[in-house]
N, C-alpha and C positions, 0 to 999 in steps of 0.2 A: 538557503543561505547559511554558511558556515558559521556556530557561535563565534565572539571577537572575545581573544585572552582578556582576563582583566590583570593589570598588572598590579605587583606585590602592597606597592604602597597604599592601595586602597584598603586593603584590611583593617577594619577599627572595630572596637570594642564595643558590645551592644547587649542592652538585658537581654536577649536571646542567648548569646555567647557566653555573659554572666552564667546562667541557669544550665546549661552546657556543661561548664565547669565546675558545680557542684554538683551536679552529676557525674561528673569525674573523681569528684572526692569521695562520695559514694562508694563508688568502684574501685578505688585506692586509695581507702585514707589514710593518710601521713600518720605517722606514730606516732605524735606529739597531740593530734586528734583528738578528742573521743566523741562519740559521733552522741547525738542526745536520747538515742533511743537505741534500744539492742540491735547486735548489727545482727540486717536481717535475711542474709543469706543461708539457706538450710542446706543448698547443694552446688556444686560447682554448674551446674544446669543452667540454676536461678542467675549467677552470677555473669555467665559468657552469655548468657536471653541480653544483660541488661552491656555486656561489650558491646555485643552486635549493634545494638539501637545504637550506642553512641558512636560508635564506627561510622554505620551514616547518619548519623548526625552532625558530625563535625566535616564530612565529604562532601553535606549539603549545607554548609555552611555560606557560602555564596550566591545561595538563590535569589533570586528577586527581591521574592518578599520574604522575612523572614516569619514563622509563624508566633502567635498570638501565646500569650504564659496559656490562657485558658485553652489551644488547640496543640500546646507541648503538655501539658496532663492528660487528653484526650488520648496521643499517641503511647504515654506511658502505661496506661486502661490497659489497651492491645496488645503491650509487651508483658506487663506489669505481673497476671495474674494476682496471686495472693498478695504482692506487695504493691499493688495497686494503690491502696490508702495510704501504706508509708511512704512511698515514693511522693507521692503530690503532696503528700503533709510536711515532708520534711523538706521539702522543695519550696512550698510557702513560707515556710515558715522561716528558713535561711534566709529567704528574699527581703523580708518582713525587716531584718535585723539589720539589715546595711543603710543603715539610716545616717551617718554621716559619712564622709570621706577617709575618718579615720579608717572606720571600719571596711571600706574596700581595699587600700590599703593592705589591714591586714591581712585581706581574703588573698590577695593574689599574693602577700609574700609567703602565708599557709602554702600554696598551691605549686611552691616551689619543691616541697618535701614529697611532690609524686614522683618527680622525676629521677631515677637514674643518673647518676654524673659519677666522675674520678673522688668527690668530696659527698659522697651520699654519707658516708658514717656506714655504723654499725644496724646492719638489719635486723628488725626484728623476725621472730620466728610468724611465719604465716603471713605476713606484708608485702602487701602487693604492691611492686612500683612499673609504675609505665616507660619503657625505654625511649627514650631524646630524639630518638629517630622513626619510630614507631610512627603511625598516621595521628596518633592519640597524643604521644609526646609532643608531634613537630605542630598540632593545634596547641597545646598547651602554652609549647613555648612562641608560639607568636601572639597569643592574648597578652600572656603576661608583657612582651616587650611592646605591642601595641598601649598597653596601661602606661608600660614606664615613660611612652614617649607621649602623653598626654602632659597640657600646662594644668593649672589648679582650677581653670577654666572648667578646663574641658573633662574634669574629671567632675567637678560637680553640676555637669550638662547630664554627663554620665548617670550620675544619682537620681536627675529630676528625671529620666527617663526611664529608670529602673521602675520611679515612683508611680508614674505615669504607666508602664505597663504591669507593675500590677492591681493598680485600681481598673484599667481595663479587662481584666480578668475576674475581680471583684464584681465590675458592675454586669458582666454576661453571665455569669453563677447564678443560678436559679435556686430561689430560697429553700428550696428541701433538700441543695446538695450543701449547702452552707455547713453543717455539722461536722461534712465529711473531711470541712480542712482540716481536723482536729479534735480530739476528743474533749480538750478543756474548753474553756469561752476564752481564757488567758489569749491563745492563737491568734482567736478569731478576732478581741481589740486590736491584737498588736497591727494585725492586718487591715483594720478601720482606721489605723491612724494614719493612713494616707488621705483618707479623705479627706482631714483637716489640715496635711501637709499642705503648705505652698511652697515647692525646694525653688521656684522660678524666683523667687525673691530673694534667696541663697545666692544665684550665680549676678556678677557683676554684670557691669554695663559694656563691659571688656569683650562679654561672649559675643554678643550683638557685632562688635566694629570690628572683632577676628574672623567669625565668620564672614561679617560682607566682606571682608580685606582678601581670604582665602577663596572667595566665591570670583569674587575680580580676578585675582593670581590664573588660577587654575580651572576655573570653571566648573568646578564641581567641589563640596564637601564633604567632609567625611560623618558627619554625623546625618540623622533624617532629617527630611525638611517635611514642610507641610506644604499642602497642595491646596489651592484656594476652595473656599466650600462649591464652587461653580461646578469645578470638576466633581468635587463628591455629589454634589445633586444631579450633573450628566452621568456619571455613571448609574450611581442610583436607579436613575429613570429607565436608563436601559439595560440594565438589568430584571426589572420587571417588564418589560415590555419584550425581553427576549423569553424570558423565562412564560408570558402568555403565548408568543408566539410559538414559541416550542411545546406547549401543551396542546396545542391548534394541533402541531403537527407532531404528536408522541409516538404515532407509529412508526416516523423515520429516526431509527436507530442511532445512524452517524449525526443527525443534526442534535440531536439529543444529546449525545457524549460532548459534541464541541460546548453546548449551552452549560454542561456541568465542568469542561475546561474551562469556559470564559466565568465560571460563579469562581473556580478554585484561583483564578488567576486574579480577579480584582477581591478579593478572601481581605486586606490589607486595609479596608474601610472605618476609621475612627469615626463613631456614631458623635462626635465632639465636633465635627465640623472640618473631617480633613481628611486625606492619604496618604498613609507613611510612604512617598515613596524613597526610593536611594537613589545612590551615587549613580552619574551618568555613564558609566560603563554596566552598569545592573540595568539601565535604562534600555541600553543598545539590546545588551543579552535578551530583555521580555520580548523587544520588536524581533529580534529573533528568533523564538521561543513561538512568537505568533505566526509567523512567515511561514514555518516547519505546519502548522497546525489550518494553516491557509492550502498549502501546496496538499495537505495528506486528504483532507476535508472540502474540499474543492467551492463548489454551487454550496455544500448546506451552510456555511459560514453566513448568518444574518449580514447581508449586505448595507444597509441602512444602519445596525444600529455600533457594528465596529468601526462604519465609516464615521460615525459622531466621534465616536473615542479620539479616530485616529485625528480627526477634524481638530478636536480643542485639546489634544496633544501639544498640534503642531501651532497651535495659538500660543501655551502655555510654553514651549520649547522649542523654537525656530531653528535652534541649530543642531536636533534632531535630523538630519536629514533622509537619515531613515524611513520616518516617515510615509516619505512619499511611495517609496518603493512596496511598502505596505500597500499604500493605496491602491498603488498598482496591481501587486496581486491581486489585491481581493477585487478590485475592478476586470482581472484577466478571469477571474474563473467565474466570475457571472456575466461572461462576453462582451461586455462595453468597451466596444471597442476606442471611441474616442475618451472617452475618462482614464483608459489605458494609459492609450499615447501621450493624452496630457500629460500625465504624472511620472511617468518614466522619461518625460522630458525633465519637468521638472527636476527631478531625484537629480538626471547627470549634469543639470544646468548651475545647480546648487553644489555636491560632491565633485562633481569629475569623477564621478565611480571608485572615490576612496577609503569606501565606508562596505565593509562586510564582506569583501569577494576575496576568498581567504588561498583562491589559486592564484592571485594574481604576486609577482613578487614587486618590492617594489622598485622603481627603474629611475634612470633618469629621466621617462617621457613625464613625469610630474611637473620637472621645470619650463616645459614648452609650453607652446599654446595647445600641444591638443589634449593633455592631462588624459585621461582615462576614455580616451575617443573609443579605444578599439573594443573597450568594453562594452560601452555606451550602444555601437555597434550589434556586436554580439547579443544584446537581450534585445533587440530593437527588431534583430531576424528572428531570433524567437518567439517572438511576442507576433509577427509576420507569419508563422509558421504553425502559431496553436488558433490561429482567427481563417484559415485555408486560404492563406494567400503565398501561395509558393515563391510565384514570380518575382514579388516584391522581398520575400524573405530573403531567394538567390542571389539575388542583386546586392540585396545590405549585406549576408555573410561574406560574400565575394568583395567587398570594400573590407571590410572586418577584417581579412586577411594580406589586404594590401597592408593597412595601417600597420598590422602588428609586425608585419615582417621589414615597414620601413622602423618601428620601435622598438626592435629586435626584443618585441615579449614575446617569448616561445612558448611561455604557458597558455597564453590565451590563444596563441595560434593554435595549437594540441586544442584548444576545446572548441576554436571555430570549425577546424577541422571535423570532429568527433560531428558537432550540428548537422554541417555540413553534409555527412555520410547518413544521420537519421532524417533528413529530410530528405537526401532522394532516395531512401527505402521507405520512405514511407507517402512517398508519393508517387505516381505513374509520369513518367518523362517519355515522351517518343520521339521527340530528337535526338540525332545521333553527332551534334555541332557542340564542340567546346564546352563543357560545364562552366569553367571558370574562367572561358577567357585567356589574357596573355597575363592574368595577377598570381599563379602559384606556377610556378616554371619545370616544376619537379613532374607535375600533370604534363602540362603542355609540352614537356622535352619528346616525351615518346609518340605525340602525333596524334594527328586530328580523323585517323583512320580506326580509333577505339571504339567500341560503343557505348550506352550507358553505362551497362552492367561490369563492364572492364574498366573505364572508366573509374565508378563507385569501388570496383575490386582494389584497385592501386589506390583510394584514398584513402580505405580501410588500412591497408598496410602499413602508409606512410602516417596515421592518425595514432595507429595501435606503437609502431616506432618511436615517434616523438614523445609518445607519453610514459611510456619506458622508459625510455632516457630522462626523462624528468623527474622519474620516481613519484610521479603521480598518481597513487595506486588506486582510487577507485576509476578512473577514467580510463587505465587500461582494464580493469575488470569491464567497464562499460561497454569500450572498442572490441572486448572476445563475445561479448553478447551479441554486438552487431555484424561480427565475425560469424557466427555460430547461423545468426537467421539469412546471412548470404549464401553460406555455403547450404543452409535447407533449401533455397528456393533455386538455388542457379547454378548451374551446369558449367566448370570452370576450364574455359580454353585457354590455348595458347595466346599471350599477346601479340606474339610477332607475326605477319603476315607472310613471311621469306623467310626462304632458308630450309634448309631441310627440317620434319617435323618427326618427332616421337611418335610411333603410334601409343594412343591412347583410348579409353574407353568414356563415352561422352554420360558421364551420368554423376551423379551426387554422387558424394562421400559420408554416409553416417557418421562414418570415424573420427572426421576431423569437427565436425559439429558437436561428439561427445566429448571431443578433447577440447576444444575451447569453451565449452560447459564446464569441466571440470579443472581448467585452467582459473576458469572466472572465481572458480570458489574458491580460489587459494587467498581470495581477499581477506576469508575471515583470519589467517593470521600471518598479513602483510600490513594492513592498515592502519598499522603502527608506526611502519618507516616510513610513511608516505612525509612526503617534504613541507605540507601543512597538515598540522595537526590539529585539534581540536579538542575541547575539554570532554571528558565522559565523566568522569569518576561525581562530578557537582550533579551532573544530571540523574546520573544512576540512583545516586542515593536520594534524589529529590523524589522522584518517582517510586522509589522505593518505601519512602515514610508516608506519599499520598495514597499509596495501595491499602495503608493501614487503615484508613479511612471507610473501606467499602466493607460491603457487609462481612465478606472473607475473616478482614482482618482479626474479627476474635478471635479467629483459630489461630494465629499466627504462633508455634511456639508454644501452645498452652502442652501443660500433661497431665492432662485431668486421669486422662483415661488410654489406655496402649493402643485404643484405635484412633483416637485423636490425635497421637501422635504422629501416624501415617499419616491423615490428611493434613498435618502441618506441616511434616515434611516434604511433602509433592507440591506445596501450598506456597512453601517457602526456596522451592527451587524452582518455582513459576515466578518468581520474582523478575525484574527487569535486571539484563544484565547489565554490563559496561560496555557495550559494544554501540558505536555514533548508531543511530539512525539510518544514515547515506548508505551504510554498509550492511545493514540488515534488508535493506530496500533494493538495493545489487543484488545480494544472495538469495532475495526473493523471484528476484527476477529472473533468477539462474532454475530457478525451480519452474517459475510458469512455461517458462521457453520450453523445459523439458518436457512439459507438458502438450506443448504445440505442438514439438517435434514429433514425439509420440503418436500424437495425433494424425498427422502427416502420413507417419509411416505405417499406422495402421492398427496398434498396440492401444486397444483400449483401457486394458488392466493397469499398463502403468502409464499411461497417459492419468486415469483417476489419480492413482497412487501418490503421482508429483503436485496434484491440483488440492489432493489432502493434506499434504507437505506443508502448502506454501501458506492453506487459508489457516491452519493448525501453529504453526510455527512461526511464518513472518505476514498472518493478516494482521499486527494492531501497529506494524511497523511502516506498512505499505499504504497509501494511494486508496483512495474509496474507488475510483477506478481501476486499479488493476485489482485488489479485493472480487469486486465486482464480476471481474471477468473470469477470476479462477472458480466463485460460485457459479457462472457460466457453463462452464465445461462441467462442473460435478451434474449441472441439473441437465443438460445434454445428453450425459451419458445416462442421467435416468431417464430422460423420455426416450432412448435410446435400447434402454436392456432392459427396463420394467415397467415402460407404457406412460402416455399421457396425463392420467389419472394421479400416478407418484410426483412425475416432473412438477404439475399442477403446483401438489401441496406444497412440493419444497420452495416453489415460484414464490406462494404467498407469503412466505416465511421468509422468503430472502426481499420482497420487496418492503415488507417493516425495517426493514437493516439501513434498503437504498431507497433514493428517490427517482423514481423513475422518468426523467426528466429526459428531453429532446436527445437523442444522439445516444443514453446512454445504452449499456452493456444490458442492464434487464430488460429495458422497453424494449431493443433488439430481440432478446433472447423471448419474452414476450409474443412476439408479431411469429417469429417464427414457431413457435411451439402453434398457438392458433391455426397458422396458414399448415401446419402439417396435419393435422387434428380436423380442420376443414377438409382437405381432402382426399383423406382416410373415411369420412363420414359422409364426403360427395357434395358437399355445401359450394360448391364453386361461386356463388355469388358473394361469398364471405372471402374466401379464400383469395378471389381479386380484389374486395377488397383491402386484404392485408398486403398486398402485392402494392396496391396506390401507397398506402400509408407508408412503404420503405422507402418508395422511390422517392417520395416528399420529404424525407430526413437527410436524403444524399445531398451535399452537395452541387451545384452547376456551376461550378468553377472546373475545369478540366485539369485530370488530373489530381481531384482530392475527391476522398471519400471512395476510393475503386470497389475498396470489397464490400464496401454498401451497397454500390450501383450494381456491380456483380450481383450478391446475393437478390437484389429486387427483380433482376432481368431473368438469373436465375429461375427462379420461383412463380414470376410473370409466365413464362415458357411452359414450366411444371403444370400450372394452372390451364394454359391454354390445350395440353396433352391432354389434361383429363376429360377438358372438354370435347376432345374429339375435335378441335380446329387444327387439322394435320397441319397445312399451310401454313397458318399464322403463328402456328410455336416453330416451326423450322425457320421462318425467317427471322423471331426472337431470337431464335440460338445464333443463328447464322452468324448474326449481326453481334451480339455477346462473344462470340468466338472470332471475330475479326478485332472489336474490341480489345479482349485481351491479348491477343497476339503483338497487336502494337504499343503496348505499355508494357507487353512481355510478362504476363501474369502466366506462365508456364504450367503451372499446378493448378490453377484454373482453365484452364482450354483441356487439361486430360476429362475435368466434369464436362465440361459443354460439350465435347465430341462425344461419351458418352449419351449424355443426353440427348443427340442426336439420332445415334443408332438406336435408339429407346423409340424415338419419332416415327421412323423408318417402320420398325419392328410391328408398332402398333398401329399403322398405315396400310399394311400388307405389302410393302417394298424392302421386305428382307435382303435383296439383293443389294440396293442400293443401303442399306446400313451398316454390312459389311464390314466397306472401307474405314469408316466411322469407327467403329468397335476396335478394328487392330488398331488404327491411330492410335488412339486410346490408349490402349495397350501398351505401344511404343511410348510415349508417355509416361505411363506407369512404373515400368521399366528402368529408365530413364533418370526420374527422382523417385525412385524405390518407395513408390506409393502401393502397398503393398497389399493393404486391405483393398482400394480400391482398384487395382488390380485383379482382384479373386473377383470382385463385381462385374467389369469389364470382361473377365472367361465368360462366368455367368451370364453378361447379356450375351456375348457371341456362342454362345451355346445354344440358347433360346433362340437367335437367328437361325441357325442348322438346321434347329429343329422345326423352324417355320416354312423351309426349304422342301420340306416330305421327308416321311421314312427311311428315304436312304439315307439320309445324314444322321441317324440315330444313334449310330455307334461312335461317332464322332463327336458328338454334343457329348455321349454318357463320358465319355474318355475325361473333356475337359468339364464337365462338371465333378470329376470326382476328385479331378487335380484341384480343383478348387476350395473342396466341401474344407480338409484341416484349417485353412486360413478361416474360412468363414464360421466354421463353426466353434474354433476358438476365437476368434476377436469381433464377429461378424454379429449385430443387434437382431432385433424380434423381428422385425422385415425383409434383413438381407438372408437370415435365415428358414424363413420361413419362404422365399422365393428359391432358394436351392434346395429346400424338401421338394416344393413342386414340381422345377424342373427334373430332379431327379426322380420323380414316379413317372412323369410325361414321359422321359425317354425310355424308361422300361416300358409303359404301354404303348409307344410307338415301334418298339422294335420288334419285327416280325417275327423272329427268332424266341422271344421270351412268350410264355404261358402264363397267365394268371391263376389257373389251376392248381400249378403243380409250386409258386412262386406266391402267393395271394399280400401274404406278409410284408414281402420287400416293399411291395408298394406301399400297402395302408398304412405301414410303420410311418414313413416320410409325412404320409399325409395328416395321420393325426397329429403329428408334434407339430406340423404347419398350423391347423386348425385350433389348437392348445396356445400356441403363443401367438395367432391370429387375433384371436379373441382378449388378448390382455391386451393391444394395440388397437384394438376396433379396428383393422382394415376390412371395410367390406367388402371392396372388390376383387382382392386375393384370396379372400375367407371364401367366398361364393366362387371361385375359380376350384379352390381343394376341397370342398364340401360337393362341388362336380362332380370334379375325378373319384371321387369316393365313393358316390351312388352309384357314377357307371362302373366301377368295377365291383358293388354289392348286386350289380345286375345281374352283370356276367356273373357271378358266384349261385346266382337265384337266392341272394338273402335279402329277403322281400323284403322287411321289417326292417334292416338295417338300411335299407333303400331307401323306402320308403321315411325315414329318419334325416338321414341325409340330404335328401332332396327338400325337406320341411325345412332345412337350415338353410340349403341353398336360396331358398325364393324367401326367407324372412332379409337374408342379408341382399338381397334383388329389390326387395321393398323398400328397403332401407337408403338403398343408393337411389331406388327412383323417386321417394319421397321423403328426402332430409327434414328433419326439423330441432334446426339449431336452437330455437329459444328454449327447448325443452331440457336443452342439455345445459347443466348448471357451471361446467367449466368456461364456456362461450361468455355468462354474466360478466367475467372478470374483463372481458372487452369493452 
């Protein structure tokens, strides 16, 4: 959910804003001045260290919470270096001195002489003035007029709260830093004389019956209020009980960081018996601030104990209605399902969905009866749609889109649409009847003769249109994503069924996949005109001054020393920029896709490359889910190009980050590393068992979960091949390959038929595998599956050659057209089977001598048996460690025979008598 503006008139003057400000005098003091200590700038360094901080400082001037006198010296520490002491000395101590109202007063009429204007006078030589329009100026000059439009009230609320923060800085100072406010004791009274202040007795009875008068008016004030101790003891509570809970679980990473976001976020806690909190637009901003932190951080969000907060929120502020919607999330990502629906009833029964959806404009449907129906709608299919309930999902977007188009909001129709197209790509349809019915006319004008995939193809277009024309820029960056994973998987025909036809070539386009990949990235500098916008520059610098916090931040800045200074630099350009969230998370996505695609087409180099991009660059922006998935693919490709062993470690290293909970990306990635490593090592009673455990995670709603169920039948079949149950893995495939064909899983059925001629192969019915392997092939072909394609020569080679002899020269042909692909992008196993194949067909062909040739072969073989051995395949390994002795036969080199044949029968032992508990990577199951 998109931050809500806050508008102008809420800006009021606050001892954070105070101390702000003299800290701007600091940095430009008026020449009328003189500051009470030498000024302490030795270099223009020292001075633009101490812009930067207040630059954002005054950008985060609208945060939530504003920070604490005692956690703004903290930050100054970090900036500070050598001026460290003077800074917070002089900063107390100015504080110290604004003890009546005359004296503010004077401060902000001082504070006039920073500015620049047509009547500045005579400059002094070396005097810094801040220009009127500056970031630094246009804060300045809204405090001051925020002062001048205060009653006499409100300026002496003003004072009792100055007074009040800083005896709360007073009483958190721990007695051995005492000294450091000051080097005389003079300070240190002046500073105790708030203890004895009572300024609450200063302000009349006036304050009291303005505020409730302004709290009735407008429903909100501009000064803090106080939160009853109830709430401070519920948070309290739970804060300690999240902070136990997450010590329980400190090895997951992401739940860790939310518990140190949920500590920074209730940071605001007066040990007095209260909560500062603010004004009810700072209100809305944290519930969205949390929503962001819900959606990124999914399951590890303490469900229980944010549901309290939100709970006696919504006690404490009914007309929050926010709220609810909060509930809802964090009820959707820990799958409760009816707590869901509950409260997203609630949310629109309460709002009519007028509160935070910052694409929506606003219309005349407000004055009807159905207010914010079509919205209402919209998250009601989505919320259908993250629980695998398609049917009912279609059904409500397909209303969603009646409503909006009889409310003529065309923004929300662009995003039912946009739903629309990622839920049937992301789910299997095999009907070929109406998606939507007689409710979008634009579909249904071209005929009920479409299929899905043409179908989804014209909704993409007309989704990716609508939202161009609306200037809605991350949603068409979203719609060339969903563009981008069409044109990967589907084969794009003619719509018309008549008529004379173009010939054409029936197969994918990479082209137009990298072009809408690199159309999507033009987001990073569009999403600026996009037609709502949203705040950055508040959030940027907020983030920016909490980074100062972590252990980093001493470096921030420092120049102790010329090496220091480099890592402050790369220190300080890792900082968070300005750019939303929404769109880092696009751009992110722009990266993983690349990496899919990649994938796809066969290119493992940059398939990593994109997946180091994404976790490097946009992992703290992105989804513990999609994070998840790009550490996926890096540890893929390590059990992939350097064995089980590596994958392993990096597994356990990435599951302290995640939690490996039902459905996700590791426990996936998990089962599968196992179930390959099983039977590589010949463990097949393990191996099915990992086999049971996927197909228990899929889905039995039809239709959700495919490439779960896929992968499980998959690997069920793999499993039943090794066992030598010819029969019963062809009928697995069989049956998986009928499967996909009718959800149209295209890119999967090139694996299954594969896998078939694999069946075949190892059956001794090479004839009948044939068929199988060219399919394949065609396929391949087809969606320019290109690695997998050097596979499928390689198996049909292996066929030839299972054929006899005379097919040897024919196998050698396409195994050598094969070996570049494979040996540049091709892992430990695919390559290590195109070494063997390629020695088999030289000692099958009549024509070649071993004699006078010895080399050609053993070379293949040993680099087989070298990266055999980093994989553990024993039954490959014991296939080339074969071929090696019989031709150390034929050679008469007895000793190297005799060698080789020793290997052979250890890895014969090994597949006839597995023993997995021995093996320490199987523990982690």
């Amino acid at each position: 959910m998109a931050a809500m503006l806050k508008p102008p008139g809420n800006f009021s003057v606050t001892p954070h804003k105070v101390s702000v400000c003299i800290l701007l005098q600091i940095y430009a003091p008026p020449a009328q001045i003189t500051l009470p200590f030498p000024f302490p700038f030795s270099s223009v360094v020292q001075h633009n260290r101490l812009g930067m901080f207040l630059l954002a400082l005054t950008k985060s001037c609208d945060d939530i919470f504003e920070p604490k006198l005692d956690e703004l010296i903290t930050q100054l520490r970090e900036i500070g270096g050598e001026l460290d002491h003077w800074l917070s000395d002089h900063l107390t101590c100015r504080l110290s001195s604004l003890s009546s109202p005359d004296d503010l007063f004077n401060f902000f009429s001082d504070l006039r002489g920073i500015l620049a204007g047509p009547d500045s006078g005579v400059v002094v030589d070396d005097q810094i003035i801040l220009d009127s329009n500056s970031n630094l100026g246009v804060f300045l000059r809204r405090c001051i007029l925020a002062f001048n439009l205060l009653s006499f009230e409100g300026v002496c609320h003003l004072l009792t709260n100055i007074g009040t923060y800083c005896k709360e800085a007073l009483s958190s100072c721990p007695a051995y830093e005492l000294p450091h406010l000051d080097d005389s004791s003079n300070e240190v009274e002046a500073l105790l004389v708030y203890e004895n202040m009572d300024l609450e007795n200063f302000v009349f009875d006036k304050v009291t019956e303005e505020t409730e008068a302004r709290k009735m008016a407008s429903e909100r004030v501009s000064f803090h209020i106080h939160a009853p101790k109830a709430l401070f003891g519920l948070i309290e509570d739970i804060e300690v009980s999240a902070e136990l809970k997450f010590k329980h679980r400190e090895k997951t990473g992401e739940a860790s960081s939310f518990a140190h976001h949920m500590k920074d976020t209730l940071r605001g806690i007066d040990p007095n018996g209260g909560i500062f909190l603010r004004t009810n637009w700072q209100i809305q901003g944290y519930l969205c601030e949390q929503a962001d932190a819900i959606e990124k951080h999914s399951s590890s969000v303490p469900l229980n104990a944010f549901e309290s907060i939100l709970r006696q929120l919504q006690k404490l502020a009914p007309e929050l209605h926010r709220v609810h919607f909060l509930r809802y999330l964090n009820n959707l990502y820990h799958n409760d399902y009816p707590a869901s629906l509950e409260n997203l009833h609630c949310y629109f029964d309460y709002s009519a969905g007028a509160e935070g959806f910052d694409f929506v404009q606003p219309t005349s449907s407000a004055s009807n009866g159905f207010g914010r129906y079509e919205i209402a709608l919209l998250c009601l299919g989505m919320m259908h749609f993250h629980f695998g309930h398609p049917k009912q999902a279609l059904e409500v977007l397909t209303e969603a889109v009646r409503v909006s188009q009889q409310q003529s909001n065309d923004t929300c129709l662009a995003y039912t649409l946009a739903a629309i197209c990622n839920l049937l790509s992301a789910i299997g349809i095999s009907s070929t009847t109406e998606i939507l019915g007689s409710s979008y006319g634009p579909v249904t004008s071209i005929g009920t003769s479409l299929s899905i995939q043409q179908q989804l193809f014209v909704l993409l277009r007309r989704s990716l249109k609508r939202a161009d024309g609306l200037k809605l820029k991350r949603l068409v960056a979203s719609n060339r994503l969903a563009m981008a994973k069409f044109d990967l998987t589907h084969v794009q025909r003619p719509l018309l069924s008549f008529g004379p036809k173009a010939s054409m070539k029936l197969k994918t386009c990479p082209v137009n996949v990298c072009k809408e990949l690199r159309l999507s990235s033009h987001l990073i500098s569009e999403f600026s005109t996009e037609s709502s916008i949203m705040i950055t520059d508040g959030v940027f610098s907020t983030a920016w001054l909490k980074n100062l916090q972590k252990p980093m931040g001493s470096l921030v800045l420092s120049l102790e020393n010329a090496s220091g200074a480099n890592s402050n630099a790369f220190h300080f350009c890792a900082q968070p920029n300005s750019i939303p969230g929404s769109v880092l998370q696009l751009l992110g996505s722009s990266y993983l896709l690349r990496a899919t695609a990649w994938e796809i087409y066969g290119s493992a180099p940059l398939a990593r490359i994109n997946a180091l991009v994404y976790t490097t660059c946009f992992g703290n922006a992105s989804s513990s889910a999609d994070v998840a998935l790009a550490y996926t693919k890096l540890i893929q490709h390590l059990a992939v190009f350097k064995g089980h062993r590596e994958a392993f470690a990096a597994l356990k290293l990435v599951e302290e980050k995640f939690c490996s909970i039902s459905k996700s990306q590791i426990l996936l990635l998990k089962l599968q590393l196992l179930h390959e490593r099983a039977l590589h090592l010949g463990h097949l009673k393990l191996a099915q068992q990992v086999c049971d455990e996927l197909g228990v995670l899929a889905s039995s709603v039809t239709g959700v979960d495919m490439e779960l169920k896929t992968e499980a039948s998959l690997r069920h079949a793999r499993t039943l091949l090794a066992a030598n149950q010819f029969g019963q893995a062809a009928a697995v495939a069989h049956s998986l390959f009928c499967m996909c064909y009718k959800f149209n899983l295209q890119v999967e059925n090139a694996t299954v038929l594969l896998l078939l001629a694999e069946i075949h192969k190892k059956s001794g019915n090479a004839v009948l595998g044939l068929p199988y392997a060219l399919a394949s092939l065609s396929f391949c072909q087809s969606f320019n599956l290109d690695l997998l394609k050097a596979s499928a020569t390689l198996t049909l080679a292996e066929l030839w050659l299972s054929l006899g002899s005379n097919h040897a020269e024919r196998a050698s042909i396409l195994v050598q057209g094969a070996l570049p692909m494979i040996l540049g992008h091709g892992g430990l196993e695919l390559r290590s089977r195109a070494y063997i194949a390629e020695a088999k067909c030289y000692l099958s062909n009549p024509s070649f001598s071993v004699f006078e040739n010895s080399e050609v072969v053993l070379d293949p073989l040993r680099q087989a048996t070298e990266e055999l051995e980093i994989l553990e395949y024993h039954e490959l390994a014991a296939e080339a460690f074969y071929l090696m002795a019989m031709v150390f036969d034929k050679l008469g080199q007895l000793e190297e025979r005799e060698e080789a044949a020793a290997s052979f029968m250890k890895h014969i032992k090994a597949l006839e008598n597995p023993q997995n508990e021995q093996d320490p990577l199987f523990n982690i199951h």
